[in-house]
C-alpha positions as CSV (number, residue, x, y, z in Angstrom):
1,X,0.0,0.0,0.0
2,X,1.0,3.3,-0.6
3,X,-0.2,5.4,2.0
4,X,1.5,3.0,5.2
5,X,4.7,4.7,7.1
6,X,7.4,2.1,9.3
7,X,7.3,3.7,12.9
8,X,10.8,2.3,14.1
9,X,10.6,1.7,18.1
10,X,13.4,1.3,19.9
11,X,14.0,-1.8,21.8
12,X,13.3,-1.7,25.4
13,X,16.6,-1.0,28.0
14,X,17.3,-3.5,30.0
15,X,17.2,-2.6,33.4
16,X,18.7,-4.5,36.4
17,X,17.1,-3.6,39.2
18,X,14.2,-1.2,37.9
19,X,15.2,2.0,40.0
20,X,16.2,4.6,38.8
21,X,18.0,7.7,40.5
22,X,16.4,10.5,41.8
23,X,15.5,13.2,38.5
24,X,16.5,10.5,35.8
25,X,13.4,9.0,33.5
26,X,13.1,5.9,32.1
27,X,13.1,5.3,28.5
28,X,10.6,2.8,27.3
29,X,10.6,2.3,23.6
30,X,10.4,5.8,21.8
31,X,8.2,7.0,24.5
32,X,9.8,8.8,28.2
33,X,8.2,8.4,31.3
34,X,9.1,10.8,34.5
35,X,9.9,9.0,37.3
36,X,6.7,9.4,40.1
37,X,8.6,11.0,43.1
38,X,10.8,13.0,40.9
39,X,11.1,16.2,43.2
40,X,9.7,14.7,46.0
41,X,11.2,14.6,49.7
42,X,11.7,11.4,50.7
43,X,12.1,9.9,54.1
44,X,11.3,10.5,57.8
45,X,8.3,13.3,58.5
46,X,9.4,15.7,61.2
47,X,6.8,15.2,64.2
48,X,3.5,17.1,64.7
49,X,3.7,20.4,66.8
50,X,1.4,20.1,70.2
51,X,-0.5,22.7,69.0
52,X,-0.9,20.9,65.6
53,X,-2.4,18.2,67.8
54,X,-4.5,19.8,69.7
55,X,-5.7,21.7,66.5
56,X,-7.0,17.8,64.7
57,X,-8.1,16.9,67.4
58,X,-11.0,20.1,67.9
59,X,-11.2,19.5,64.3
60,X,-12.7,15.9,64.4
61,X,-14.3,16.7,67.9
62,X,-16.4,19.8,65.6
63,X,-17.0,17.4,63.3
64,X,-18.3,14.8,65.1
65,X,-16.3,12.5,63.8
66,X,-15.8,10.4,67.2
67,X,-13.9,7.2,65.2
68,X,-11.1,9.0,64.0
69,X,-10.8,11.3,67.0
70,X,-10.5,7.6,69.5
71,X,-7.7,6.6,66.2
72,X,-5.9,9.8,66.8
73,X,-5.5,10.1,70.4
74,X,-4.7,6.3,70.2
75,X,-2.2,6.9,67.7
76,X,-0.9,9.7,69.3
77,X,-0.8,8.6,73.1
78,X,0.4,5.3,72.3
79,X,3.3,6.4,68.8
80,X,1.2,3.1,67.0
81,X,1.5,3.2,63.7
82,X,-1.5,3.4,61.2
83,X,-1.4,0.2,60.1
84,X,-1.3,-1.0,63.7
85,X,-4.0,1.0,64.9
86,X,-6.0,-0.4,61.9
87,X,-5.4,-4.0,62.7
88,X,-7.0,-3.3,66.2
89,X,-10.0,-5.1,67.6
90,X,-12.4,-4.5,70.2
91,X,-11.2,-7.5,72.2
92,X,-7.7,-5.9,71.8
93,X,-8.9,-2.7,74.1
94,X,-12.1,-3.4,75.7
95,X,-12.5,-6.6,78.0
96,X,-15.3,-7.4,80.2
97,X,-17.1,-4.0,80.2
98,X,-14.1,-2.0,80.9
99,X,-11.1,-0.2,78.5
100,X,-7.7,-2.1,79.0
101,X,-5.2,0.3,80.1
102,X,-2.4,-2.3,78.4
103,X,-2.5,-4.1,75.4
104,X,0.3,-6.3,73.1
105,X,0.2,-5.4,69.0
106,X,1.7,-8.1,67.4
């Protein structure tokens, strides 16, 4: 046929381990593709201010949002984790009728 161009792609790069360094893109046959936390600050937060605390937790009190106020405090009175907090039962903090003041997160 007449009207039919070749597109020529280039073969993909082999990379070794798949990470690139911080700023560099990868190059995937013709097309380039910006690495996702290019930019980005990566590592350790620096901890929340007392006043930020105390300025989420009016927030979710206003709000009424009592769940994620008891996750909060939790969090924040105990240093869990997120993922911690959320594998949490009931069992876990509340035996018998009455809130354990200790509790083992495994």
């Amino acid at each position: 046929m007449t009207g039919e161009h070749q597109i020529e792609v280039e073969p993909e790069l082999p990379f070794e381990t798949g990470i690139l360094a911080k700023g560099m893109s990868a190059r995937v046959g013709s097309l380039r593709f910006r690495a996702w936390n290019k930019g980005n600050i990566l590592g350790q937060k620096r901890a929340l201010k007392p006043r930020e605390v105390w300025a989420i937790r009016v927030r979710l009190h206003i709000a009424g949002k009592l769940r994620d106020l008891a996750l909060f405090n939790l969090a924040i009175n105990s240093k869990l984790r997120g993922c911690d907090l959320l594998k949490l039962r009931m069992a876990d903090v509340f035996l018998g009728g009455a809130i354990r003041t200790r509790t083992a997160v495994i």
